[in-house]
VMD Tcl script that draws the C-alpha trace (Angstrom):
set ca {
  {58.52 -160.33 -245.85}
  {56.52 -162.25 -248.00}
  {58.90 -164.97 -248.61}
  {59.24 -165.28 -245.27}
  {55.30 -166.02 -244.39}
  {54.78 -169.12 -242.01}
  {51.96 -169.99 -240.00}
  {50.91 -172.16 -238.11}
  {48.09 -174.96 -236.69}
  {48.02 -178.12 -234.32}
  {45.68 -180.42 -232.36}
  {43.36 -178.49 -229.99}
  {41.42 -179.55 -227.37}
  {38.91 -179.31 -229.12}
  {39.38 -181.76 -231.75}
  {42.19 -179.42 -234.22}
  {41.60 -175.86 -233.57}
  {44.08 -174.05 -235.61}
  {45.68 -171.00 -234.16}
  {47.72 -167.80 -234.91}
  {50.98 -167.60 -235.90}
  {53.82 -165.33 -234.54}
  {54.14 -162.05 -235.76}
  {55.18 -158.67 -236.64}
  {51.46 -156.78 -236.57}
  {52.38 -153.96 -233.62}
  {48.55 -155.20 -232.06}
  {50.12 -153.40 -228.92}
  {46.84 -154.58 -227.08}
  {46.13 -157.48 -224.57}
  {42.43 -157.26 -225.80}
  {43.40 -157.74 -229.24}
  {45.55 -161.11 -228.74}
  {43.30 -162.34 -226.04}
  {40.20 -161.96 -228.94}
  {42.77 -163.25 -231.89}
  {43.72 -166.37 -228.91}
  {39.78 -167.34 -229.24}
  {39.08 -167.06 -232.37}
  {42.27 -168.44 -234.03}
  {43.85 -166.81 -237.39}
  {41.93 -167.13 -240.67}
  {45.03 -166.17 -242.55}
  {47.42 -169.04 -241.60}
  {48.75 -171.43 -244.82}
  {51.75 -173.27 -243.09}
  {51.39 -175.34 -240.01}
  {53.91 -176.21 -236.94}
  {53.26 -179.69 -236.07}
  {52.02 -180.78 -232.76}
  {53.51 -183.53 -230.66}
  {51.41 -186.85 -231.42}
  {52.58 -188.28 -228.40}
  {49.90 -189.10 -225.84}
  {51.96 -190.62 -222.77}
  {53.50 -187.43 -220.69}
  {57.13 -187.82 -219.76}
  {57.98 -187.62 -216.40}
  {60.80 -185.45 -215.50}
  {64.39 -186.76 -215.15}
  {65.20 -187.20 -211.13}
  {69.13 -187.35 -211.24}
  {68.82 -183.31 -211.59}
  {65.75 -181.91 -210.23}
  {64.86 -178.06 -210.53}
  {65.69 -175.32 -208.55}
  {62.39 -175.08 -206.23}
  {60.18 -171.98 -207.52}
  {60.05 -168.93 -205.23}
  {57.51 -165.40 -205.79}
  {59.05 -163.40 -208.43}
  {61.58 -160.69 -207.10}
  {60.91 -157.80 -209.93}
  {63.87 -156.43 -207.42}
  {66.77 -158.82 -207.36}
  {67.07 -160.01 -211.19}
  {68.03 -164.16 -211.32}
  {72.01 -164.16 -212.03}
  {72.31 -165.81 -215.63}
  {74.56 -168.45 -214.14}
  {71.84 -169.80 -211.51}
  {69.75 -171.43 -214.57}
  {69.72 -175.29 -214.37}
  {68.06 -176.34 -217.34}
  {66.78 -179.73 -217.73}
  {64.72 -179.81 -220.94}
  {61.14 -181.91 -220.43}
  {59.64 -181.50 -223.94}
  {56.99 -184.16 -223.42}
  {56.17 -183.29 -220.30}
  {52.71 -182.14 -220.56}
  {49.22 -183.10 -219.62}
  {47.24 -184.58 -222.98}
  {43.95 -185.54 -222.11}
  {42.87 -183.02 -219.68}
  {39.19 -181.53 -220.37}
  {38.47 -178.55 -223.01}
  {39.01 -175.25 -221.76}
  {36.80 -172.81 -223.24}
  {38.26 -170.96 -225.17}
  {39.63 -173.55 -226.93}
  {43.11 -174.40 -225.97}
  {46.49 -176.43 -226.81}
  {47.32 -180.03 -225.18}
  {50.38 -179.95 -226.55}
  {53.41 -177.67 -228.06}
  {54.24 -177.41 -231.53}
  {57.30 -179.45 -232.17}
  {57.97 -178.66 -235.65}
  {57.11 -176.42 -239.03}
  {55.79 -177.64 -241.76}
  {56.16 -175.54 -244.64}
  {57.82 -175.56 -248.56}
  {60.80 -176.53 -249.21}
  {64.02 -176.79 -246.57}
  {62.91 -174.52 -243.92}
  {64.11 -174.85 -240.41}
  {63.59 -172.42 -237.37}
  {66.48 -171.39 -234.74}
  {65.55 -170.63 -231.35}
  {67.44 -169.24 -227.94}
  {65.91 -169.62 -224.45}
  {66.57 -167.43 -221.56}
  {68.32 -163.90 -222.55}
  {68.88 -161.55 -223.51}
  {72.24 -162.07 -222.07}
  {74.40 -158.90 -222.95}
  {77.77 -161.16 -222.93}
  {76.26 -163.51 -225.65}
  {73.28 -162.36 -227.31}
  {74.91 -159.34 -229.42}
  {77.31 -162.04 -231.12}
  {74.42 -164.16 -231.53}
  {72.17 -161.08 -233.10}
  {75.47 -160.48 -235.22}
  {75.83 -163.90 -237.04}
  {72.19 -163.60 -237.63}
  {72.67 -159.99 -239.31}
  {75.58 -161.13 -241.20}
  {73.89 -164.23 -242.81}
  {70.24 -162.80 -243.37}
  {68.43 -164.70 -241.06}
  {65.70 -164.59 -238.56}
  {65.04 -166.74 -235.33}
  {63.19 -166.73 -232.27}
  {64.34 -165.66 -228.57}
  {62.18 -166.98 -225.71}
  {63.12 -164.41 -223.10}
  {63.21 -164.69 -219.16}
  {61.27 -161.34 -217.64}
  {64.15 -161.28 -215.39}
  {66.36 -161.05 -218.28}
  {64.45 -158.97 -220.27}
  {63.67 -155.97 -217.88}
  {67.11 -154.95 -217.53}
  {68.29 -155.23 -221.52}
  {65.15 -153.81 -223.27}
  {67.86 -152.64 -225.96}
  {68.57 -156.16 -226.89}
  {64.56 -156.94 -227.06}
  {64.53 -153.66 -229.68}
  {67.66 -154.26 -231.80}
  {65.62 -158.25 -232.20}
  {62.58 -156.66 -233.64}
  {64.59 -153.97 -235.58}
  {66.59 -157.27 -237.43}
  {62.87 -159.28 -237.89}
  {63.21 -161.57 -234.94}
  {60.02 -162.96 -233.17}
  {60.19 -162.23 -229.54}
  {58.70 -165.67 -227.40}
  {57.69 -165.15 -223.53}
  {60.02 -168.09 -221.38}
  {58.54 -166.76 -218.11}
  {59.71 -164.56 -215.51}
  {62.38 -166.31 -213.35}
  {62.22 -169.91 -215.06}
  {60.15 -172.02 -212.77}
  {59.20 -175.55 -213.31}
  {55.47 -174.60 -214.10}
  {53.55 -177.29 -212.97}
  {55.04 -176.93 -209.25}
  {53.13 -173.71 -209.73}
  {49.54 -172.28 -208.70}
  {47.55 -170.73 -211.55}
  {48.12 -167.41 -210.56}
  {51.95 -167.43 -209.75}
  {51.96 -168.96 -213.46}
  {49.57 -166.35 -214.83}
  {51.92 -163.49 -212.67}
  {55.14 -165.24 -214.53}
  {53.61 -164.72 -218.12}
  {51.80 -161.63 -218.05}
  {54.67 -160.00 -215.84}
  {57.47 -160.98 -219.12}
  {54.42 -160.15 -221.83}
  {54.43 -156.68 -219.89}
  {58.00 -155.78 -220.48}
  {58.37 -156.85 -223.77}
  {55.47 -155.27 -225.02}
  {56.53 -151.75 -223.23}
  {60.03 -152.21 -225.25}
  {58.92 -153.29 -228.47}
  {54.90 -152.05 -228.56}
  {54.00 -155.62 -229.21}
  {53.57 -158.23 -226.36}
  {54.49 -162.11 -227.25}
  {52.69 -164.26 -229.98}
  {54.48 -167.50 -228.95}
  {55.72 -169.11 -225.39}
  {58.10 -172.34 -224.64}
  {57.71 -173.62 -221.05}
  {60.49 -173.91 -218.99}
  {62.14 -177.29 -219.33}
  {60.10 -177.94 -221.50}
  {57.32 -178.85 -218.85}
  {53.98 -177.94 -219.98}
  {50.67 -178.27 -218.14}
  {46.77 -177.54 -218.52}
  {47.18 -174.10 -216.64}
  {50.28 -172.70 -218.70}
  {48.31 -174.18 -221.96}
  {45.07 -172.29 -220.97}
  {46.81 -168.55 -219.56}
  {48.99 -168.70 -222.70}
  {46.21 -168.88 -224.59}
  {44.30 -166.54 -222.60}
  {47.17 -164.19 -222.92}
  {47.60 -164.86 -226.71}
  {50.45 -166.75 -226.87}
  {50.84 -170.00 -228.85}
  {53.35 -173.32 -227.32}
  {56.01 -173.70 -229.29}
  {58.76 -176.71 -228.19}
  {61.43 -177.98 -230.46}
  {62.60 -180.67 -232.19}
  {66.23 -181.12 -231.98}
  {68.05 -180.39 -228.54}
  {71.58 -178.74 -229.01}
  {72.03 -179.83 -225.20}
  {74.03 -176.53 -225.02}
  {72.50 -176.31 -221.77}
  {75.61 -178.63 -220.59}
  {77.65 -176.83 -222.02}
  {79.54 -179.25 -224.43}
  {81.82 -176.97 -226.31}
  {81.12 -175.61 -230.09}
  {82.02 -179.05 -231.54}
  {79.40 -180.80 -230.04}
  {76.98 -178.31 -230.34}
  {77.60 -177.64 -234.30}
  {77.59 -181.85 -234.41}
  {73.52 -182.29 -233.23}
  {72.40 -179.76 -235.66}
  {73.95 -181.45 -238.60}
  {72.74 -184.59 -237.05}
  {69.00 -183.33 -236.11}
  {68.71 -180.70 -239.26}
  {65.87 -181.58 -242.08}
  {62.72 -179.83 -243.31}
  {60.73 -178.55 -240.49}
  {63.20 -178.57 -237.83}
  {63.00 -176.41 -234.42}
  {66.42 -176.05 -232.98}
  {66.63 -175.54 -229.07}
  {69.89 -173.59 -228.39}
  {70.60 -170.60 -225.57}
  {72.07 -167.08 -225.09}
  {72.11 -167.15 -221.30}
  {71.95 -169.43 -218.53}
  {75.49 -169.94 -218.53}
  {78.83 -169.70 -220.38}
  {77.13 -169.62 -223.93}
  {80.55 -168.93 -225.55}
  {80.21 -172.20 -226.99}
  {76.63 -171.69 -228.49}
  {78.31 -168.64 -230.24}
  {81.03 -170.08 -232.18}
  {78.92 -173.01 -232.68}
  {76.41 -170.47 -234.86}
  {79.22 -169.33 -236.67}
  {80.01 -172.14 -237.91}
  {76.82 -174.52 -238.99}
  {74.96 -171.36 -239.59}
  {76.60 -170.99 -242.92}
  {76.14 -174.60 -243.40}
  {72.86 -175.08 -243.52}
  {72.14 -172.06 -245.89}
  {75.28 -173.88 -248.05}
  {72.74 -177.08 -247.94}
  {69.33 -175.28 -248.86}
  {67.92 -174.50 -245.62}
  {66.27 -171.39 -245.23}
  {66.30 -170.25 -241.96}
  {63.24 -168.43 -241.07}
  {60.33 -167.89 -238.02}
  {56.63 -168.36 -238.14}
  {55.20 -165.00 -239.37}
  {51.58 -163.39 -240.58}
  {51.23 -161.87 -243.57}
}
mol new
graphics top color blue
foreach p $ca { graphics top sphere $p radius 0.5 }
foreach p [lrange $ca 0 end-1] q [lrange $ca 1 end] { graphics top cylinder $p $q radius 0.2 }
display resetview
């Protein structure tokens, strides 16, 4: 929908490269986004914001990451053995140009007219949470962005189809949530293409956008997203519904963290999302009470 345009541009390596936004264009073709990945999109008028920060952040020790084993297309990762730890800083700024020119950092936040914010949920679909999530969506008019798990995915291709068929952008969250940088190249490559593949066989159009798990970003996931024609997109206020908190607390850091340009990190798996749900329900209706329109980065 028109009104609903967004696109999108940050700090490259090499010196501001703008890139594509997210999308609804059916390419269907890993030729097409790996050519639209090096050239960048002429069409873009709105830009996400990337993180100025130059210092990486190292990861929190008190809770360290499940260790990262081969993917297992066979035994799908139970939705209650995700630990997440959110790292959004924790990248690798400075490293040298990769050709073709690539992210150092995420996008952290949208810039565009008036009170627009963007809703996001990492690591479904999750068939106990993610309808009632889809629902409140459908039932208020707005659009947001799933970053799905391959694992996930694979087995609820429905839920990937009913998110297109209500204007949701689809975002690749790996395979089996690793902590990427613990990774070689390839077993990263194999945990991005692998999710690409299966939402692109449900929906006919493979990924535009990416978020890291944890948040932890490095020059190899920067340069195979890219390479794969995905953009890094991070967030800019935490829900910490990871720790499960209960709806109050949840619906209490959105009102705290909402303004112009806001990404909001929530979930629809990983755990008992319950919370997440009635949290939706209720500052949902809030925000669109206060101005905000509630939209995702789109092409024309």
């Amino acid at each position: 929908m028109k009104e609903d345009q967004q696109s999108i541009s940050g700090e490259g390596a090499g010196g501001g490269t703008h890139g594509e936004a997210g999308g609804r264009s059916f390419l269907g073709r890993r030729g097409v986004l790996r050519l639209a990945a090096c050239v960048g999109a002429a069409a873009t008028v709105h830009v996400l914001t990337a993180d100025p920060g130059d210092a990486p952040v190292s990861p929190a020790p008190a809770e360290p990451p499940p260790a990262a084993g081969p993917p297992r297309a066979a035994a799908p990762l139970k939705p209650s053995a995700y630990r997440l730890r959110p790292m959004t800083a924790y990248a690798a700024p400075g490293t040298r140009p990769a050709r073709p020119p690539v992210r150092r950092r995420p996008f952290l936040r949208m810039d565009a007219p008036g009170r627009t914010m963007v809703l996001t949920f990492d690591d479904g679909p999750d068939p106990r949470y993610t309808p009632a999530i889809l629902s409140t969506l459908r039932r208020h008019g707005t659009r947001a962005m799933f970053f799905v798990c391959g694992e996930m995915a694979v087995d609820h291709q429905d839920l990937l189809r009913e998110m297109v068929d209500d204007g949701h952008v689809i975002g690749n969250h790996s395979w089996s949530h690793p902590l990427m940088p613990k990774l070689p190249r390839s077993r990263i490559r194999s945990q991005m293409a692998r999710t690409s593949d299966v939402v692109e066989k449900a929906v006919r159009e493979a990924p535009r956008w990416y978020r890291a798990p944890y948040g932890a970003w490095n020059r190899a996931s920067f340069e195979i997203g890219a390479d794969l024609g995905m953009e890094p997109l991070g967030w800019t206020t935490d829900t910490l519904d990871w720790t499960e908190p209960g709806s109050e607390a949840i619906v209490r850091r959105v009102r705290a963290g909402a303004g112009p340009g806001v990404v909001v990190l929530s979930h629809d798996a990983g755990g008992d999302r319950s919370g997440t749900v009635r949290a939706l329900r209720t500052y949902l209706p809030e925000l669109l009470d206060q101005g905000y329109r509630i939209t995702v980065p789109q092409d024309a």
